[in-house]
N, C-alpha and C positions, 0 to 999 in steps of 0.2 A: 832519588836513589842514594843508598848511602854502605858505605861497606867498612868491615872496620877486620883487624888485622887478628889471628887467633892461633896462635905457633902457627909463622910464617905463611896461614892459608888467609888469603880475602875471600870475604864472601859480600853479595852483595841479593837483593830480593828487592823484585818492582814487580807489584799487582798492574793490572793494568784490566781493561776492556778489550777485544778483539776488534777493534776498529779501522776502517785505512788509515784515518787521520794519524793513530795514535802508531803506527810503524816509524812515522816520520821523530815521537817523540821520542821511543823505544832507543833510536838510531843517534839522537842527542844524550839521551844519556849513556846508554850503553860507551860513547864516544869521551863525555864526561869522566865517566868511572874511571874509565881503564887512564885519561888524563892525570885524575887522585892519584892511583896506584903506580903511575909513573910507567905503565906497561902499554905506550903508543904504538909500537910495533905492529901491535895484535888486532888494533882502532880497524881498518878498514876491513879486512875479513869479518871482524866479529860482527860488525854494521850489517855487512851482509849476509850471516847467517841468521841474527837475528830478528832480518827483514822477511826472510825465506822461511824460516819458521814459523810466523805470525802471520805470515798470506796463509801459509798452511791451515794455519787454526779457523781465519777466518771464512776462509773457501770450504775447508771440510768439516770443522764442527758446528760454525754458525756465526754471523756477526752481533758483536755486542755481550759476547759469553767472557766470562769472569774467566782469565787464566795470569799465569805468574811467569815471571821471567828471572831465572836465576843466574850470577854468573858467581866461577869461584876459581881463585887464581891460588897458582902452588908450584914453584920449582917455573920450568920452562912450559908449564900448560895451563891453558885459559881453557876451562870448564864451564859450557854454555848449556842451562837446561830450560825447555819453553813447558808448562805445564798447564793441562785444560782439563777439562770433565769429562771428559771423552775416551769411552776405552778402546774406539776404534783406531789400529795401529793404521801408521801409513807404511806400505808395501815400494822395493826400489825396484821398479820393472822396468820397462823400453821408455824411455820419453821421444812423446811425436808433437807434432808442433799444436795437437789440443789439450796436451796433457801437462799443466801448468804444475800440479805437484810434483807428475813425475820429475819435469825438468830441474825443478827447486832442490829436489835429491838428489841425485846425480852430481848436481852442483856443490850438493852439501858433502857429500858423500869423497869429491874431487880434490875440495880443498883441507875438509877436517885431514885432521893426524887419524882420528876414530869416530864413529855416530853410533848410537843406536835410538833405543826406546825402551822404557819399561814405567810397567805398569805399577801404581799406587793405590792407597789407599780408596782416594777421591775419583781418579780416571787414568791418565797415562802422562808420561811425559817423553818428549824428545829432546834427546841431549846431541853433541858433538864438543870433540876438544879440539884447539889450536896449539898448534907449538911452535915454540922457540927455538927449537934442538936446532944445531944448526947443519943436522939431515936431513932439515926442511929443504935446503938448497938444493941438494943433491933430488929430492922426490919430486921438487917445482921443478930441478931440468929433464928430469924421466917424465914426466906428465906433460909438459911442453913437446915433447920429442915425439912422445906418443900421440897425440894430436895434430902436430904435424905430418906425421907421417900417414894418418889417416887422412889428411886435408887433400894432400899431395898424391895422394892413390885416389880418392873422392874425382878431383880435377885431370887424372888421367898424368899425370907426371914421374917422373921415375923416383925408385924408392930414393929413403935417406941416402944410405948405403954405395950408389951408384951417382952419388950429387958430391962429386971433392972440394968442387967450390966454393967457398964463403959466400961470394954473390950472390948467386943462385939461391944458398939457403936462404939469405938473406929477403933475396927479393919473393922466395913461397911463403918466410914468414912475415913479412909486409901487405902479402895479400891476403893472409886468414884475420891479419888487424882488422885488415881493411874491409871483410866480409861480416866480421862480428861489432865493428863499427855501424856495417849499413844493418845489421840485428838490432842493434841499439837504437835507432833513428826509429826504425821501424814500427819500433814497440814503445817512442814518446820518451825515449830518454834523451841525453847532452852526451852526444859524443867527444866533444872538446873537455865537456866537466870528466867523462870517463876516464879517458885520460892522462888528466893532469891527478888524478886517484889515484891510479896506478904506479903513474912516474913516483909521487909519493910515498905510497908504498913499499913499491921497489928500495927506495933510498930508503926507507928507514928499516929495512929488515937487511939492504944491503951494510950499512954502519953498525 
């Protein structure tokens, strides 16, 4: 993959095969690139959008189908576009625990700044952007909040609202870790590798 600089926008284009193997490669370079462009911050979401994207392709349009992976950097936004032959749009409905797209949306949908889809020439593509704004803070602690707060009503706890203590928060947001930790086990990932990705993360968008 290679990207090169065109008033102040990078752009970068990797063909690729719909394959499993090839998410894994997808995730190296997409991790490369943004290394070049000096734009690491953006490294771990973009991995995973890009990973969410390309199960996409391969679960609904077919494995082994020719599509393109586009990324294009400008200002404080990383522009992710996955492109296939396919002009069947993917719809954001309920995700339930069989519904592997659904959930990949919602997720996408969670972290982007934006998503959509739109349709080409050849088939469609699914885009999302990430940002750098640093109102990303402020929408990571509303999305956090709001998740918590569901978790805490889910388990039967009293709202936010009615919780003054630090502890307390503290210790409902150590148990949804700890619930989306045992999600992680469950489904053959490295909760320890999770993480130490995260804490990563964190630090580098925290700096």
């Amino acid at each position: 993959m290679s990207g090169h600089d065109n008033s102040s926008q990078l752009r970068s284009v990797l063909p690729f095969e719909a394959e499993p193997a090839a998410v894994r490669d997808l995730r190296r370079a997409v991790r490369g690139q943004l290394a070049e462009w000096r734009l690491p911050a953006f490294a771990e979401e973009a991995e995973l959008a890009v990973s969410e994207l390309a199960a996409n392709v391969i679960k609904h349009v077919g494995r082994g189908v020719a599509a393109t992976l586009v990324l294009e950097a400008a200002g404080d936004r990383l522009r992710i576009e996955l492109h296939d032959k396919s002009y069947r749009v993917p719809v954001l409905g309920s995700a339930t625990c069989d519904d592997e797209c659904g959930r990949g949306l919602h997720l996408l949908a969670g972290m982007a700044a934006d998503w959509g889809t739109l349709l080409t020439a050849t088939g469609k593509a699914v885009w999302c952007e990430l940002s750098a704004d640093p109102e990303l803070h402020c929408r990571r602690v509303q999305r956090a909040e709001a998740a918590l707060t569901k978790y805490r009503g889910d388990v039967g706890a009293p709202p936010l609202l009615q919780s003054r203590s630090v502890q307390i928060l503290e210790e409902s947001a150590i148990d949804l870790i700890a619930d989306v930790l045992h999600w992680v086990t469950s489904r053959g990932g490295d909760p320890d590798g999770l993480l130490d990705r995260a804490q990563m993360h964190f630090e580098a968008e925290a700096a």
